[in-house]
N, C-alpha and C positions, 0 to 999 in steps of 0.2 A: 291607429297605426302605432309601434314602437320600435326604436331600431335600440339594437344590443350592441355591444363593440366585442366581438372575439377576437384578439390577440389584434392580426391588423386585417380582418376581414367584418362586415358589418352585418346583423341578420336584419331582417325587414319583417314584422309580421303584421299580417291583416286580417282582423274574423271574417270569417264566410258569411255569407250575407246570400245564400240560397244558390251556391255555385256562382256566384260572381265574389271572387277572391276580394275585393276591394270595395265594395259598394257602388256607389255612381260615377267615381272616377271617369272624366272623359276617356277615348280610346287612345287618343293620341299621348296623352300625358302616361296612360299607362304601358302602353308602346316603348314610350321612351325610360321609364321605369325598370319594365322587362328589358330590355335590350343592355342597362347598366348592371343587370345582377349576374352569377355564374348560375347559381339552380334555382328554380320555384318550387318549392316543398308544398304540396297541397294536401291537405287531410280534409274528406267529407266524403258526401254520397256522388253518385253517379252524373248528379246534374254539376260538376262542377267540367266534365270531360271534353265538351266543345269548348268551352273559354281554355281548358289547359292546353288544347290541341291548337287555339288558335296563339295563344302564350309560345308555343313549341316553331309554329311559322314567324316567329319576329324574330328566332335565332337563339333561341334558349333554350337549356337541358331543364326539363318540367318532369319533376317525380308528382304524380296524382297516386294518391292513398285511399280508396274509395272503401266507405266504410260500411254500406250497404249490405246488411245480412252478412256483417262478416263472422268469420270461421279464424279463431286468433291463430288457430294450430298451421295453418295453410294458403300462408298469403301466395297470389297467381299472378305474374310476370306479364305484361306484354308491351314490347316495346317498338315504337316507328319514328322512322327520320319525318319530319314534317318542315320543308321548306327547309331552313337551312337548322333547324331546331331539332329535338329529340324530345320524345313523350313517353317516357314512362309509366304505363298506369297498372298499378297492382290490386287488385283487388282480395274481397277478405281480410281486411284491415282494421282491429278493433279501435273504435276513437277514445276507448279505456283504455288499451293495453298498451302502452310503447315499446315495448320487447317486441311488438307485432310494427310498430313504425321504423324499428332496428333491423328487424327481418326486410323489409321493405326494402331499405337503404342498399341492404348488400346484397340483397337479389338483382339490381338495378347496377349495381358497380363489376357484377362478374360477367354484363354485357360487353 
């Protein structure tokens, strides 16, 4: 884990660890983790979609970037309220490209 300081907000980041954002973290520590951030930014494949979605029911705005045969030209939107949370998960996401993590971002903010 690393935390950045942007101006006066902090970023969190953690390697994926095979769709579990965090490794073994308990639930509950992670719970309470999720519930202190504003977004969970998620970059990987498809297995990471139930833990985002369950990230999204503790009341968190969760962007999932699913990188699964992606198409950098054509990242696809789909977004659901979950519990008091919101899940953004776009798929066609290159895990080389970040111009394809930027498309991501603002196909997700014109919701």
């Amino acid at each position: 884990m690393g935390v950045r300081r942007l101006g006066y907000r902090s970023v969190i980041y953690f390697t994926n660890y095979n769709g579990e954002l965090w490794g073994t973290t308990p639930d509950a520590a992670t719970r309470k983790l999720i519930e202190s951030v504003d977004v969970v930014l998620y970059l990987g494949d498809g297995d990471g979609h139930e833990l985002c979605k369950r990230y999204a029911s503790y009341g968190a705005t969760v962007v999932g970037m699913d990188s699964y045969c992606a198409n950098s030209a054509k990242p696809r939107l789909k977004s659901e309220t979950v519990g008091q949370g919101t899940l953004h998960w776009v798929d066609r996401v290159s895990a080389k490209e970040p111009s394809t993590w930027a498309r991501s971002i603002e196909l997700c903010l014109k919701t």
